[in-house]
C-alpha positions as CSV (number, residue, x, y, z in Angstrom):
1,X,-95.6,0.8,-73.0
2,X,-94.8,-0.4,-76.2
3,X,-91.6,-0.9,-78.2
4,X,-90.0,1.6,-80.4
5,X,-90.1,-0.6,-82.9
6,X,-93.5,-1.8,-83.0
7,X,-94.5,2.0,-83.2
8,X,-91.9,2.7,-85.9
9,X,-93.7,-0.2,-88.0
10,X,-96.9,1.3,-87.6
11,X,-95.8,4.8,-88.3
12,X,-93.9,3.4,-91.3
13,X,-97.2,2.1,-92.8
14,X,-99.1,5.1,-91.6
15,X,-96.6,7.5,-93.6
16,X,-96.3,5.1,-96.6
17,X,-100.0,4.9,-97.1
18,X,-100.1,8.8,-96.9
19,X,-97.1,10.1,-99.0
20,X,-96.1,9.5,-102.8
21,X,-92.6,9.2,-101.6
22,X,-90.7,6.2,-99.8
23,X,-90.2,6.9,-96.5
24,X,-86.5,6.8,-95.8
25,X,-84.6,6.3,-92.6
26,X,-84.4,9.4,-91.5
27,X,-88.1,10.3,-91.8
28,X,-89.0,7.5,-89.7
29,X,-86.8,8.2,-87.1
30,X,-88.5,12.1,-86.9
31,X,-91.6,10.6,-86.8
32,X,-90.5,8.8,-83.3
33,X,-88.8,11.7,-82.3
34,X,-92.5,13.7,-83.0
35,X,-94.4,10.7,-81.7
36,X,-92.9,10.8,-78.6
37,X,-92.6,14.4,-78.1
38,X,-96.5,14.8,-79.0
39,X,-97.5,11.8,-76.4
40,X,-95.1,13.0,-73.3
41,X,-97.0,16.7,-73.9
42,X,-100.4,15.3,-74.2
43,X,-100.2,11.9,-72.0
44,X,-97.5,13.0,-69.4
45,X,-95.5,9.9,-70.1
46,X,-93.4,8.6,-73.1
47,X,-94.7,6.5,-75.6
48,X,-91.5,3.8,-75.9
49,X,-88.6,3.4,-73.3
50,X,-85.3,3.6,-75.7
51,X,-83.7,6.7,-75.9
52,X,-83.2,9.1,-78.8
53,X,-79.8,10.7,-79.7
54,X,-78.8,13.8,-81.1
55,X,-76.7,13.5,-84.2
56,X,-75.4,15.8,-86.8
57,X,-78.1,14.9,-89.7
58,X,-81.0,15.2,-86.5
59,X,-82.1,12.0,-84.2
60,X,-80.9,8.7,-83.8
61,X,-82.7,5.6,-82.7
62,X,-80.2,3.1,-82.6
63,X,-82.8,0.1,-82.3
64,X,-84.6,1.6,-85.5
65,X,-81.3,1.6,-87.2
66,X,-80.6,-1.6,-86.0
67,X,-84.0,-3.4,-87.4
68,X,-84.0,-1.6,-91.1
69,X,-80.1,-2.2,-91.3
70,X,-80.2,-4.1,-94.3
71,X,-82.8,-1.6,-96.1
72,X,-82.1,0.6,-98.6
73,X,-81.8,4.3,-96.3
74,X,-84.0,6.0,-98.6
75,X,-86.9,3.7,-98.9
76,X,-87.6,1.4,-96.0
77,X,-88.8,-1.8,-96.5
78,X,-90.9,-3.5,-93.3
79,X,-91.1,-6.8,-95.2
80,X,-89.9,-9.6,-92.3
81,X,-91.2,-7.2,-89.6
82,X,-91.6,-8.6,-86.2
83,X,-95.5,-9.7,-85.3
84,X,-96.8,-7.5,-82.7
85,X,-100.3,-7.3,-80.7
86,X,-102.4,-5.2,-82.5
87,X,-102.1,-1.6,-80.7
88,X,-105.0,0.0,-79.4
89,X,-107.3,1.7,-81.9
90,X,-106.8,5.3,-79.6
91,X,-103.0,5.3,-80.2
92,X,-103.1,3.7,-84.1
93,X,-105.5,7.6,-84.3
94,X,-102.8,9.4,-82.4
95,X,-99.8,8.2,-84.8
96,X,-102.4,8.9,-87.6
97,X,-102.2,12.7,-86.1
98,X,-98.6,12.4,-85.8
99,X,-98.4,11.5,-89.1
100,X,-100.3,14.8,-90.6
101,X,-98.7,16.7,-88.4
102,X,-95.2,16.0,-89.9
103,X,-96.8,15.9,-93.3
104,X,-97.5,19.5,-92.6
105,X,-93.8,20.7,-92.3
106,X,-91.9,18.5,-95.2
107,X,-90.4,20.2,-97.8
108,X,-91.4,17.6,-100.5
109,X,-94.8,18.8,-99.7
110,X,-93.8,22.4,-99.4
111,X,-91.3,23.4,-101.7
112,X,-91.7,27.0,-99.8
113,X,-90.3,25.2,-96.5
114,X,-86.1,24.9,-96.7
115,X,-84.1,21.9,-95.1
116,X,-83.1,23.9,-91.8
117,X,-86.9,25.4,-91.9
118,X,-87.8,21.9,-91.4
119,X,-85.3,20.6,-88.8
120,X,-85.6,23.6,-86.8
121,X,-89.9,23.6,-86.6
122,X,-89.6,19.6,-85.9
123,X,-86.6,19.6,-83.9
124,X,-86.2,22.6,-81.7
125,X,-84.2,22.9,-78.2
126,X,-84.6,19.2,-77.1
127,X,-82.6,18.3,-80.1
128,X,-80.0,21.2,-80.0
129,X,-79.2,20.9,-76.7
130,X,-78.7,17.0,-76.6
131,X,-76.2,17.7,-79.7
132,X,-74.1,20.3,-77.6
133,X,-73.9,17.8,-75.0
134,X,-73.2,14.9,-77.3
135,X,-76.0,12.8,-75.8
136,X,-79.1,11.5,-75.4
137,X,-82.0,14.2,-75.6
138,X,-83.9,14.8,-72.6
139,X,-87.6,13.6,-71.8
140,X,-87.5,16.2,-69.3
141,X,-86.9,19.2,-72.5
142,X,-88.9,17.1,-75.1
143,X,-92.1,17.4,-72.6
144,X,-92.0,21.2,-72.4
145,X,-91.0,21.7,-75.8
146,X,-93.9,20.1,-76.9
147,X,-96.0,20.8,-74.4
148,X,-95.0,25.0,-75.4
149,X,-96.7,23.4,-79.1
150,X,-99.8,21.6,-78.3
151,X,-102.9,23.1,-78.8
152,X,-105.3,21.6,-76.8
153,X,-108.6,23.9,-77.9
């Protein structure tokens, strides 16, 4: 299993290559809480060990938060990042899927889809439910959630 970090840097260049926009804090830390959603429906097992948090503006990952502290929040910079083994060329694809698939639901991109449009379709119950309990969101709810989401025809 990897870190949440060395996904989050690949993730980060994955979306930065793709979008005209910087990617910002908060749009990294959606694409781990997709990432991981998407590989627990498809791969039965989550793709990093730390946990993600419900907050107020959507997930937390503190160790995400920790690493890109001394970045501007709107437009993360992964200069200094941490050398990690190259990941395997099946899972750089997948993030590359998780990437499109998020790309499909941002408002920047859709000026059709509102703010709570786009929380809601990426967020769902796992999210909610971790925020009404003040805690950590469940693997457990972020499986079948996503699971409920994948098409696998």
């Amino acid at each position: 299993m990897k870190s949440c970090l060395h996904i989050a840097e690949v993730l980060l260049a994955e979306a930065e290559t793709q979008s005209a926009k910087p990617v910002s804090l908060g749009t990294l830390e959606r694409l781990l809480y997709l990432a991981q959603g998407f590989h627990l429906a498809l791969f039965g097992a989550p793709l990093f060990d730390e946990p993600i948090r419900a907050g107020e503006q959507g997930v937390i990952l503190d160790c995400v938060r920790e690493r890109f502290a001394d970045c501007d929040a709107d437009c993360l910079d992964p200069a200094g990042s941490t050398d990690f083994d190259p990941l395997n060329p099946l899972l750089v694809e997948f993030l590359r899927e998780v990437c499109d698939e998020f790309a499909r639901y941002v408002p920047w991109k859709h000026p059709e889809v509102t703010e709570a449009q786009f929380e809601t379709s990426l967020h769902g119950l796992p999210l909610k439910k971790a925020l009404e309990e003040g805690g950590v969101v469940s693997i457990e709810q972020m499986r079948s959630y996503f699971a409920a989401r994948v098409d696998l025809g």
